[in-house]
N, C-alpha and C positions, 0 to 999 in steps of 0.2 A: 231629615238628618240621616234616616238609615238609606234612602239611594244616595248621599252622600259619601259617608262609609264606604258601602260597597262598592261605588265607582271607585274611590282611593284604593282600598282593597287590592281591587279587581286590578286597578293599574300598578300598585306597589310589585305585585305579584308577575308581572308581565318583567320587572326591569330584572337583570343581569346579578346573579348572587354578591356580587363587591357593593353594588348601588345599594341593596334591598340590605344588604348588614349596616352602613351607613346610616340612613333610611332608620333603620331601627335604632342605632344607637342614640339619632338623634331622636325620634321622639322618646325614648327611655330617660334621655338626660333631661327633656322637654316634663316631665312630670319631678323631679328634683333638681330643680335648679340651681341648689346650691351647690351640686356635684360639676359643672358642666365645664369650670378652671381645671380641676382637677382631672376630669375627663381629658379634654384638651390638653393638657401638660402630658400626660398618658401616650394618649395617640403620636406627639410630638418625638416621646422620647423611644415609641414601637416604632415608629418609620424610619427614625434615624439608625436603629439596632439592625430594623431589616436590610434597610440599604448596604450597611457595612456587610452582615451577612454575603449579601449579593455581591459586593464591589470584593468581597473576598480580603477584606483591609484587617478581621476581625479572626483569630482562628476558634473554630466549633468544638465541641468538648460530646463525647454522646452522653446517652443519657446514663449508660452501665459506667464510664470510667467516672463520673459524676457521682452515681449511687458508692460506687465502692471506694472510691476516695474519706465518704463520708463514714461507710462502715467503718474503716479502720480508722477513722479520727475518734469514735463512737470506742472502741476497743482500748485507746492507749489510757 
């Protein structure tokens, strides 16, 4: 079982950083099961967010006028 491992390992570790976070998410969801709808609805609704990002359909907010919007809702 353990040259098993380490061959997996050894090979996970060889793929491309998008594969190897993949890879991990699915064996993370692979030890709670009952997460892995949720999971998936998840990743569904981050791809869909990124793309509009990217297709530019969506406009971006930074993170400062975000924080200080919230300060002065915080203040009235």
């Amino acid at each position: 079982m353990i040259d098993l491992y380490s061959s997996l390992a050894n090979q996970a570790q060889s793929l491309p950083p998008e594969d190897r976070a993949r890879l991990a998410a699915r064996l993370l969801a692979s030890l709670d099961p009952h997460d892995t709808e949720v999971e998936a609805a998840w990743e569904t609704v981050l791809r869909k967010r990124i793309a509009e990002v990217e297709s530019g359909s969506v406009t971006t907010l930074s993170a400062e006028s975000v924080f200080a919007k919230v300060r002065s809702g915080l203040h009235q």
